[in-house]
Backbone as JSON, one array per atom type, in Angstrom:
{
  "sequence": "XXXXXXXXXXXXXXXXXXXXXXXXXXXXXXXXXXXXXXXXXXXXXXXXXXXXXXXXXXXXXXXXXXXXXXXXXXXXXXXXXXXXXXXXXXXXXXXXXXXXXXXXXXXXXXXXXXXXXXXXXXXXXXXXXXXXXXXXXXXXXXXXXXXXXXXXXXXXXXXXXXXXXXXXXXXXXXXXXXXXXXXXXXXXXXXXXXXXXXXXXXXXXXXXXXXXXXXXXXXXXXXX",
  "N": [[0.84, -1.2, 0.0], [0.69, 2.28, -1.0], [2.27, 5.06, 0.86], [0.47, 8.09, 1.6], [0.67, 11.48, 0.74], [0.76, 14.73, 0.78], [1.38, 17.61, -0.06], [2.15, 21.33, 1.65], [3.03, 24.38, 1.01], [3.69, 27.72, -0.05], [4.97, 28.34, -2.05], [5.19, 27.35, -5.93], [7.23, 26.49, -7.08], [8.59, 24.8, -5.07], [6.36, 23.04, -4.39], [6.23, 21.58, -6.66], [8.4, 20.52, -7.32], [9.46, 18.72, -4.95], [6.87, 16.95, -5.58], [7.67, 16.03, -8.1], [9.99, 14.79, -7.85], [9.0, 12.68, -5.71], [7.19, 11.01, -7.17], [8.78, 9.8, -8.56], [9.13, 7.5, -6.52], [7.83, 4.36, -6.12], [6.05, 3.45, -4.04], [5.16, 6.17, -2.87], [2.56, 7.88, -2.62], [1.22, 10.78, -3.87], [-1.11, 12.85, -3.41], [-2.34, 15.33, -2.91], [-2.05, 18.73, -2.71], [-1.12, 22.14, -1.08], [-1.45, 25.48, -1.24], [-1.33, 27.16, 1.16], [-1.86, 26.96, 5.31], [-4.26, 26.48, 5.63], [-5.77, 25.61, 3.55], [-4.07, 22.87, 3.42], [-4.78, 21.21, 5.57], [-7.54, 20.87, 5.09], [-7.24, 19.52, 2.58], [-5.49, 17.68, 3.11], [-7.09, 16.25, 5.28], [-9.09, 15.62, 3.2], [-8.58, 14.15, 1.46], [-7.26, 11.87, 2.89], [-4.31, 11.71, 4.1], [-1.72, 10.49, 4.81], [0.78, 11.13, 5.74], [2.18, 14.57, 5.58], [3.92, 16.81, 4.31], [4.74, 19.97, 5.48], [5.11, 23.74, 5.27], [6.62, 26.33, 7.01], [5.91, 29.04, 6.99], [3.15, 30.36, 5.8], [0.15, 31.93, 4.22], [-2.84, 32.67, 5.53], [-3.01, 30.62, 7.46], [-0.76, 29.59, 9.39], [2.19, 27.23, 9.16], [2.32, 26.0, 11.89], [0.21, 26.43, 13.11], [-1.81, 24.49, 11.48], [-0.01, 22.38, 11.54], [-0.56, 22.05, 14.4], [-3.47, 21.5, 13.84], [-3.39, 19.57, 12.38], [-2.03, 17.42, 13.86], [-2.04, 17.82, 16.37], [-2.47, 17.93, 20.44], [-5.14, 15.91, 21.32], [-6.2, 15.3, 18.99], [-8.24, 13.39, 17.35], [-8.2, 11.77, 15.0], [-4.98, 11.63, 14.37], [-3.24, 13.16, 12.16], [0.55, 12.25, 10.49], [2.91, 14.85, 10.13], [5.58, 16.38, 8.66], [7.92, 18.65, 9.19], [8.78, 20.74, 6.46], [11.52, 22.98, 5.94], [12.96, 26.25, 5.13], [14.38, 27.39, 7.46], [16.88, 27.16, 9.94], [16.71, 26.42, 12.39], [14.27, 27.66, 14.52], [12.26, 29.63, 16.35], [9.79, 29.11, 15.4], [9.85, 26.33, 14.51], [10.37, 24.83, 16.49], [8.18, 25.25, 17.71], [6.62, 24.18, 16.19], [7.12, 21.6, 16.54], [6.65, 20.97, 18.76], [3.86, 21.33, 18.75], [3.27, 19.0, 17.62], [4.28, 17.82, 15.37], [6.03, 15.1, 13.54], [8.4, 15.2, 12.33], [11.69, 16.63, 10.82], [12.95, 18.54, 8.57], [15.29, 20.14, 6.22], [14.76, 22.45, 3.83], [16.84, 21.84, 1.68], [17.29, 19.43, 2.02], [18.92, 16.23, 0.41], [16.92, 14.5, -2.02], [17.17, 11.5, -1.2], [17.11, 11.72, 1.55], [14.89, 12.92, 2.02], [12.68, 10.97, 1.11], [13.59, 9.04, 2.5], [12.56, 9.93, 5.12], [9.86, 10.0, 5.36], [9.41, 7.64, 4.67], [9.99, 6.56, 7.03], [8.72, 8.29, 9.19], [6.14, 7.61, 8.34], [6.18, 4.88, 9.24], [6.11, 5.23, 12.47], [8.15, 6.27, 13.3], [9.74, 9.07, 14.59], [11.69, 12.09, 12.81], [14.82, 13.85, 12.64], [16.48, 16.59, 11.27], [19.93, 15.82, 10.48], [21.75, 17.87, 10.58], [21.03, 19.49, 12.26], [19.63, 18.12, 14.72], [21.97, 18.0, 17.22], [21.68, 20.97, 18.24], [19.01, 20.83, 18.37], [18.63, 19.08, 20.55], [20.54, 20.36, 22.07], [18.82, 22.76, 22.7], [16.54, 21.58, 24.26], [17.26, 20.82, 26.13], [18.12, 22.76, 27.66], [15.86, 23.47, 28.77], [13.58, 24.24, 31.24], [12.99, 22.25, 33.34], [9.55, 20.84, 34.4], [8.65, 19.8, 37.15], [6.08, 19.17, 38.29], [5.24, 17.63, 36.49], [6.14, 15.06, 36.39], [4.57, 13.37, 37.57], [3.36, 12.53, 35.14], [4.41, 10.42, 33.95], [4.1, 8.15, 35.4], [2.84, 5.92, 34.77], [4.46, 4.65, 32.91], [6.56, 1.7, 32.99], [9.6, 0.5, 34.15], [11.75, -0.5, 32.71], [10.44, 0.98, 30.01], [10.62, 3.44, 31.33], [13.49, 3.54, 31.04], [13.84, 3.25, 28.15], [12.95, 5.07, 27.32], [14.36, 7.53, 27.99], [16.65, 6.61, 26.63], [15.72, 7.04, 24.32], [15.0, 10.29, 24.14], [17.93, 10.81, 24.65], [18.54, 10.93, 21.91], [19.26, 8.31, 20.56], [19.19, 5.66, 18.13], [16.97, 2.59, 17.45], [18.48, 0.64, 17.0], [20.97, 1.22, 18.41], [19.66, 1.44, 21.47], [18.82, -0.72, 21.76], [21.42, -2.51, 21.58], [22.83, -0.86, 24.07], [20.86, -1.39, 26.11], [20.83, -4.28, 26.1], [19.23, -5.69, 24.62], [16.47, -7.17, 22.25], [16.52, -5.59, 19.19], [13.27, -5.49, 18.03], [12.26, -5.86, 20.53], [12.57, -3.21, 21.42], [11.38, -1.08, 19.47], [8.67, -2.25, 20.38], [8.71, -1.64, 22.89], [8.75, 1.39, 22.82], [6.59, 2.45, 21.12], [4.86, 1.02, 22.83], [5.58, 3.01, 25.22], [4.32, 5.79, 23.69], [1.72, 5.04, 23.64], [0.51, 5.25, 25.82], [1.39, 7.88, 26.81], [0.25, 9.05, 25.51], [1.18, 10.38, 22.78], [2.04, 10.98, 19.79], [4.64, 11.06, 17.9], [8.24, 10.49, 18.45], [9.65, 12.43, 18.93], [7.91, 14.18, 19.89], [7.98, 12.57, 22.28], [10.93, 12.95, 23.11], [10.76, 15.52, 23.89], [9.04, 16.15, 25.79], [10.2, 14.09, 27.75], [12.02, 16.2, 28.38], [10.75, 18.0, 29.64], [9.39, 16.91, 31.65], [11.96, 16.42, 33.27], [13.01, 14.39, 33.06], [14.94, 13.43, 31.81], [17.34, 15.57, 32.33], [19.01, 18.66, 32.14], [21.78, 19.27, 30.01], [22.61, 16.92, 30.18], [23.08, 15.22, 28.1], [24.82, 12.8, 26.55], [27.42, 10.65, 24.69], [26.3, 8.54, 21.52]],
  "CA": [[0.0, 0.0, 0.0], [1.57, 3.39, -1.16], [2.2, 5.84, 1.76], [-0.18, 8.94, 0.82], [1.28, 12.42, 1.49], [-0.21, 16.13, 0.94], [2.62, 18.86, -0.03], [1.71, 22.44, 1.38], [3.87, 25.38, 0.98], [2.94, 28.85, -0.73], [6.24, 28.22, -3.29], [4.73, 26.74, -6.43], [8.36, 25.59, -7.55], [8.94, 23.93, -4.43], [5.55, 22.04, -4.17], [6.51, 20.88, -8.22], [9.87, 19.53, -7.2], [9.09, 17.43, -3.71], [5.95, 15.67, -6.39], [8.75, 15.37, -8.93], [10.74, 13.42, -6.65], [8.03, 11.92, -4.63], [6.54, 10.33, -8.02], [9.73, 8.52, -8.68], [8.81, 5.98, -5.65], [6.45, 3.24, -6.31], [5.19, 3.31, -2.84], [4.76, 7.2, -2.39], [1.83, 8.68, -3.64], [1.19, 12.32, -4.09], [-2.33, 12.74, -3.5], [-2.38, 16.45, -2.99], [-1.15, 19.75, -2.59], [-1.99, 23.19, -0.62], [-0.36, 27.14, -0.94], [-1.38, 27.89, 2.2], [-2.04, 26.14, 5.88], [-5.89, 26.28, 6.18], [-6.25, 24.51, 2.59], [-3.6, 22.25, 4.14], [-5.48, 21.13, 6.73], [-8.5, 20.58, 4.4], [-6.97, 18.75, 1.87], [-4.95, 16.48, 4.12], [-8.21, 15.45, 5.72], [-10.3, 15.01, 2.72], [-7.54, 12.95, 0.7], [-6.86, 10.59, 3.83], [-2.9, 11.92, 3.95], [-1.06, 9.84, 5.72], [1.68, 12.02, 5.45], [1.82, 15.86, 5.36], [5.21, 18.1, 4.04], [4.44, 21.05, 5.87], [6.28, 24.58, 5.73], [6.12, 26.96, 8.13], [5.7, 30.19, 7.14], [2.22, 30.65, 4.84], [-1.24, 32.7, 4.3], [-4.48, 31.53, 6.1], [-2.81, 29.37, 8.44], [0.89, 29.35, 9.04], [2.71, 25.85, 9.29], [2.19, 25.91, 13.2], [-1.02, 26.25, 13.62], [-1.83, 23.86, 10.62], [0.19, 21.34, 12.18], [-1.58, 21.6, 15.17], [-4.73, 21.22, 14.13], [-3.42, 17.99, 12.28], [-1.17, 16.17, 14.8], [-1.91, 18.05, 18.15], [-3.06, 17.16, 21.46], [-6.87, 15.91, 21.73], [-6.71, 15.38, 17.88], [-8.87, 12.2, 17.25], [-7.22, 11.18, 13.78], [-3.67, 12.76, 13.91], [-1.66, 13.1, 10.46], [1.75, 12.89, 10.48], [3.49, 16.31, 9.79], [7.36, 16.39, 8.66], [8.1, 20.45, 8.58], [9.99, 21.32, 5.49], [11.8, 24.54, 6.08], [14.36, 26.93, 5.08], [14.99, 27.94, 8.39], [17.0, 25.26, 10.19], [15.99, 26.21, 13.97], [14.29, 29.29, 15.02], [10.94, 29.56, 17.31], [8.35, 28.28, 14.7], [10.05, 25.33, 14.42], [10.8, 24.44, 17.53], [6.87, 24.83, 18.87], [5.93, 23.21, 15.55], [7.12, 20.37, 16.93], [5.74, 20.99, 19.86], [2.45, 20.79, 18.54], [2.66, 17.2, 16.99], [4.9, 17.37, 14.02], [6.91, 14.29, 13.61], [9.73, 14.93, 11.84], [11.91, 18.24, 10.68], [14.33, 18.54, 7.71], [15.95, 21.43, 5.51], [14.41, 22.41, 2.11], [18.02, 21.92, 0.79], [17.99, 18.07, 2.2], [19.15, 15.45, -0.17], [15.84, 13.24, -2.31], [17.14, 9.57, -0.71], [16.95, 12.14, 2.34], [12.83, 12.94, 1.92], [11.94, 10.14, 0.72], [13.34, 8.18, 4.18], [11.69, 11.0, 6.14], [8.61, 9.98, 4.97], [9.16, 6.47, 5.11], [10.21, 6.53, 8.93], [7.47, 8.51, 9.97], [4.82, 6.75, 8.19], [6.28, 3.31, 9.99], [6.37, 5.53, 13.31], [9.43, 6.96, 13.48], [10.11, 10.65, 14.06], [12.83, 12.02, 12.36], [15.28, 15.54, 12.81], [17.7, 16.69, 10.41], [21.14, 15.47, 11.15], [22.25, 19.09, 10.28], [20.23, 20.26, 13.54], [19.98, 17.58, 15.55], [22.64, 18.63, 18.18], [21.08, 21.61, 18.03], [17.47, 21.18, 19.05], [18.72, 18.4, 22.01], [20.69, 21.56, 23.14], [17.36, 23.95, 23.05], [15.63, 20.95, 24.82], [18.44, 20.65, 27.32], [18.18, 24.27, 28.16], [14.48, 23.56, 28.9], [13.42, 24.47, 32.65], [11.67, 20.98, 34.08], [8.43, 21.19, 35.47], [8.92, 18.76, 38.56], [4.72, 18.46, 39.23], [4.36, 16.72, 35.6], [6.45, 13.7, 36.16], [3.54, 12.29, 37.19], [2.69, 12.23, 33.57], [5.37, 9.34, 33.36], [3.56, 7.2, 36.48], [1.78, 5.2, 33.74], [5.49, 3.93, 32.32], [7.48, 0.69, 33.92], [10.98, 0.96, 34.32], [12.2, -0.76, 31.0], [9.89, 1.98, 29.33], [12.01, 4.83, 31.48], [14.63, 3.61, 30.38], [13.67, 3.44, 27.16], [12.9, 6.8, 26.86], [15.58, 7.77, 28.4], [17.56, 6.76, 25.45], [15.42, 8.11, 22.78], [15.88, 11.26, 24.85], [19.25, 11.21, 23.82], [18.67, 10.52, 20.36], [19.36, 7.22, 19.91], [18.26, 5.01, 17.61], [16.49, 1.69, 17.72], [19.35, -0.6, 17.19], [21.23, 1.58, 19.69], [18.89, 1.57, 22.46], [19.06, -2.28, 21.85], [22.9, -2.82, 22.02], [22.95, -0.84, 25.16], [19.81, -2.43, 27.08], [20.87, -5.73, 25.86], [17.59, -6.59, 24.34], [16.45, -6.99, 21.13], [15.69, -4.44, 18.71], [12.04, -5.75, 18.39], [11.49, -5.12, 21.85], [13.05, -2.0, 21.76], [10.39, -1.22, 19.08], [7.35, -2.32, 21.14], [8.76, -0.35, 24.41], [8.42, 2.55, 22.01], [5.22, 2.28, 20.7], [3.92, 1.36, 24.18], [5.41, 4.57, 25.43], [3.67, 6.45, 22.94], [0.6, 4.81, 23.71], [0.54, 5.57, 27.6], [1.26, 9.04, 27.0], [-0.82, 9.94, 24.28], [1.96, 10.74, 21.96], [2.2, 10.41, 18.13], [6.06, 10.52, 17.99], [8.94, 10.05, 18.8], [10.3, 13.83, 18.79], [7.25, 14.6, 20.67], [8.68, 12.05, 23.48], [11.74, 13.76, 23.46], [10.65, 17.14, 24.56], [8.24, 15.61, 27.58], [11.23, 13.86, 28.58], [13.5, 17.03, 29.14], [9.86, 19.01, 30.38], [9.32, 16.74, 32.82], [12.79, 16.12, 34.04], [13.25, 12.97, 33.06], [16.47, 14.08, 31.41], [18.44, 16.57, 33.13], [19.71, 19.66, 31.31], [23.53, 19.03, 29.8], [22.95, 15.03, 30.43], [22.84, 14.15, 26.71], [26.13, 11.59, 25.97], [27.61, 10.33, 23.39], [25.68, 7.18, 21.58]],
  "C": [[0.87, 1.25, 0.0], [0.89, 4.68, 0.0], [1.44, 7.56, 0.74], [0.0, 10.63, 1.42], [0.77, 13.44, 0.59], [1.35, 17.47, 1.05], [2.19, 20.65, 0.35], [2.51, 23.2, 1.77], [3.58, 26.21, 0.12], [4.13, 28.82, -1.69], [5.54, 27.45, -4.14], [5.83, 25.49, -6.93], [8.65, 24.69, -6.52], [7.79, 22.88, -4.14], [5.38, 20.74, -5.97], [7.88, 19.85, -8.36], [9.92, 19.2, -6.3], [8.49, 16.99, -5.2], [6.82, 15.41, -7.37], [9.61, 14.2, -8.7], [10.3, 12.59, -6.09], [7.28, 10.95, -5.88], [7.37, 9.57, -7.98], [9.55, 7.33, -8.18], [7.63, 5.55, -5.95], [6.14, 3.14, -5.17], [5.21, 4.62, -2.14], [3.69, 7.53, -3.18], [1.45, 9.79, -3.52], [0.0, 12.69, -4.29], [-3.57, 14.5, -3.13], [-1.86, 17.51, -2.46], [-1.63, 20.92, -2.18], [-0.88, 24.39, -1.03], [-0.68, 27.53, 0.42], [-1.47, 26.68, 3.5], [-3.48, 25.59, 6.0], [-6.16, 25.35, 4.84], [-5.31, 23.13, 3.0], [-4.4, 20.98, 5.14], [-6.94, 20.62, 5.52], [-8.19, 19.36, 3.45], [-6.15, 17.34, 2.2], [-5.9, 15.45, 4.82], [-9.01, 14.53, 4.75], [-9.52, 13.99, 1.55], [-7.24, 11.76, 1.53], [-5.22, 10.44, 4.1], [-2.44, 11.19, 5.23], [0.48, 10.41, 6.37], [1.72, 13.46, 5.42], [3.51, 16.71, 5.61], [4.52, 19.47, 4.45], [5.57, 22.33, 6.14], [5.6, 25.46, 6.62], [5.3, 28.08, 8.09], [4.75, 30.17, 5.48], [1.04, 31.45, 4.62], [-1.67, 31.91, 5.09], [-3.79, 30.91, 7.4], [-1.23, 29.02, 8.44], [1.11, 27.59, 9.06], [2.37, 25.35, 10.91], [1.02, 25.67, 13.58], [-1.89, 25.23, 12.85], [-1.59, 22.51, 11.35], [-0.58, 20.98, 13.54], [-3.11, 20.79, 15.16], [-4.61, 19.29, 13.43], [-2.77, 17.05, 13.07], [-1.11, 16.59, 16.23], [-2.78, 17.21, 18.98], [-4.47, 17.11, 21.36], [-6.84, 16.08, 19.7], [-6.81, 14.18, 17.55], [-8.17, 11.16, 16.18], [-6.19, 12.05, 13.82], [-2.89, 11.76, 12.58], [-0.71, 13.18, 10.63], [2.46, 13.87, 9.72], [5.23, 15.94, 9.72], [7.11, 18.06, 8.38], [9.19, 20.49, 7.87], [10.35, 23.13, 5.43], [13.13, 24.93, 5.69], [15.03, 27.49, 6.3], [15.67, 26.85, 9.57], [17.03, 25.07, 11.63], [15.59, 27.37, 14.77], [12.61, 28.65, 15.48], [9.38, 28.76, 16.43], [8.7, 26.94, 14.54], [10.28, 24.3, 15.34], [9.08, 24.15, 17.89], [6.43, 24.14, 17.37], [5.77, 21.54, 15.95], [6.92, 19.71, 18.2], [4.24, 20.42, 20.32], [2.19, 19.95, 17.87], [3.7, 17.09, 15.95], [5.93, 16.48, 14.49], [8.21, 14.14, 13.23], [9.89, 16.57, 11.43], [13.15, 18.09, 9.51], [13.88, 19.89, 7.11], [15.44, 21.2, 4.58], [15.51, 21.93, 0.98], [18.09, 20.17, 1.12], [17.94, 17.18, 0.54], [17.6, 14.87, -0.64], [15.54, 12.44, -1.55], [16.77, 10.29, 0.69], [15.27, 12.29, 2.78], [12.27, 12.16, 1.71], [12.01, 9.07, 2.23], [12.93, 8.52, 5.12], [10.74, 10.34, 5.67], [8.36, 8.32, 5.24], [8.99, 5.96, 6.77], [8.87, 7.18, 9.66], [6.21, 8.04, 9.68], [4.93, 5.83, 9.39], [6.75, 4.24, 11.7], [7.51, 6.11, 14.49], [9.86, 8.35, 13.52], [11.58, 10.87, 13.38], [13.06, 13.48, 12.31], [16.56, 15.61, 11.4], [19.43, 16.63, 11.01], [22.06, 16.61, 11.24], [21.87, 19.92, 11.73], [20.08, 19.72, 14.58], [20.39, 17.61, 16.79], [22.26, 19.93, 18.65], [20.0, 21.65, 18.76], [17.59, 20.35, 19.7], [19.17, 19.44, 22.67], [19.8, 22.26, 23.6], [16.52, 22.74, 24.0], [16.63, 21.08, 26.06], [18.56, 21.95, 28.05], [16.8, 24.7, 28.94], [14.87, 23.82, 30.44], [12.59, 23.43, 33.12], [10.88, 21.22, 34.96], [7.97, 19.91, 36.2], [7.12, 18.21, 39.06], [4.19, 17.74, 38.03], [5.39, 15.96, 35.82], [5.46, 13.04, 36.81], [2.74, 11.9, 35.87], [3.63, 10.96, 33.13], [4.86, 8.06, 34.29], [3.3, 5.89, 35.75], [2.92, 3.76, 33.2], [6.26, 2.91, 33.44], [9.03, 1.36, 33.98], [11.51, 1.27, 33.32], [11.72, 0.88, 30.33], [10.61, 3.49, 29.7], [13.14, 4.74, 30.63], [15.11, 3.75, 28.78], [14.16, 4.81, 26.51], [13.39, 8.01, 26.86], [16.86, 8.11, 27.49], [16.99, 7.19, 24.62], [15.53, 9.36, 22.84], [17.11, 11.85, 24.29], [20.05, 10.55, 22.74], [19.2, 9.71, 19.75], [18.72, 6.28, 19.43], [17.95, 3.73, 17.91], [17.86, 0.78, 18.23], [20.62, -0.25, 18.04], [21.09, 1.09, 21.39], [19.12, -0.06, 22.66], [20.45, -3.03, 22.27], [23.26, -2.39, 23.58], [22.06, -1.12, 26.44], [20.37, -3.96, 27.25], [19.6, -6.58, 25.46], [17.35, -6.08, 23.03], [15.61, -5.71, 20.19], [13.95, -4.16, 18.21], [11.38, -4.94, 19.51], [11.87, -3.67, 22.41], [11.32, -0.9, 21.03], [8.6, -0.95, 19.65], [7.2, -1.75, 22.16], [7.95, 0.69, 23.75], [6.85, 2.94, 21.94], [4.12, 2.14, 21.79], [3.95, 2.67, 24.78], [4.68, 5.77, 25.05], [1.97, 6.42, 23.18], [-0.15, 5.57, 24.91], [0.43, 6.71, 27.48], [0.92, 9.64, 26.55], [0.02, 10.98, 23.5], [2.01, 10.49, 20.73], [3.85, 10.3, 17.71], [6.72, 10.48, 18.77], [9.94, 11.55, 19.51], [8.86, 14.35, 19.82], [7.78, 13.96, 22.56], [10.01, 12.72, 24.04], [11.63, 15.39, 24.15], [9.38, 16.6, 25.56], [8.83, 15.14, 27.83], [12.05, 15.07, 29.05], [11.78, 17.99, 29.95], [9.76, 18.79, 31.83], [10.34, 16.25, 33.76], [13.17, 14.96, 34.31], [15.0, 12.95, 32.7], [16.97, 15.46, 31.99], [19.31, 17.59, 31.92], [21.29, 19.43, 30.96], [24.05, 17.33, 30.12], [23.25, 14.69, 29.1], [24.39, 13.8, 26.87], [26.32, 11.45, 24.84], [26.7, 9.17, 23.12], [26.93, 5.96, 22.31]]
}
């Protein structure tokens, strides 16, 4: 079944060259396209987008508030949102992903680059640009923890801390697995449970309620 994704950005050339690229794959399909956020948001719904390239800055409905309304909190069907932007970490991007968006890359990234964004977050994977990365763990790391929501983590076992712990500090599956000692399966299904418990859609959303609520400690991140 071809993953079904929704391009909206007020650039006509840039919503002509993502579907240029995005046709190439036999299991993307390109099922529509907005200039602004509020048709965004419309057309994402009434196509069934499984997917949604979202930029930030547009008429009607910037990228922020857009994304919200498709992947925020208390949203019954959430869409996954990747924000495509020229800006590669400044305040809209940061609460975009605040408000649900799953993934974040550069307008300048690589094809094989967008096309595995898209794949990863379909199959539940958030994803940051490796260009920024270091970057927006520092801005999370700088966060101020609010000590009366770790009871928002009550819900999670240990394993699952620990889990989250490491996705936290942005490691990946088969990571998290080498240094648990458990297989990357069950690394996997931690995940996904985590997500469940806390009424999360990614993975990048987990990461910033781990440093809110002080699960991670400001200047803790490590090496992998």
């Amino acid at each position: 079944m071809s993953i079904r994704i929704v391009i909206a950005d007020d650039q006509a050339v840039v919503r002509s060259g993502f579907r240029a690229i995005l046709e190439d794959e036999p299991d993307l399909e390109v099922v529509g396209d907005a200039a602004d956020g509020l048709a965004a948001v419309e057309v994402a719904r009434s196509r069934s987008a499984d997917v949604v390239l979202m930029d930030i800055r547009m008429p009607r409905l910037d990228g922020l508030a857009a994304t919200r309304r498709l992947a925020g909190p208390g949203v019954e069907h959430p869409i996954d949102v990747i924000v495509v932007t020229t800006f590669d970490l400044d305040d809209y991007v940061f609460g975009a992903l605040r408000a649900g968006a799953a993934g974040f890359l550069l307008k300048d990234a690589a094809p094989e680059t967008l096309t595995a964004a898209i794949r990863a977050v379909a199959n539940g994977h958030g994803l940051i640009a490796p260009e920024v990365t270091r970057r927006l763990i520092a801005r999370f790391a700088a966060t101020t923890p609010d000590p009366a929501r770790r009871h928002e983590l009550e819900s999670l076992s240990e394993r699952e801390r620990e889990v989250l712990l490491e996705v936290a500090h942005g490691r990946s599956n088969s990571q998290i697995a080498r240094r648990l000692f458990i297989e990357e399966a069950t690394v996997k299904s931690h995940v996904s449970s985590i997500l469940l418990k806390l009424g999360l859609h990614s993975r990048v959303q987990a990461v910033i309620l781990a440093y809110e609520t002080g699960l991670v400690s400001p200047g803790a991140v490590t090496e992998p």
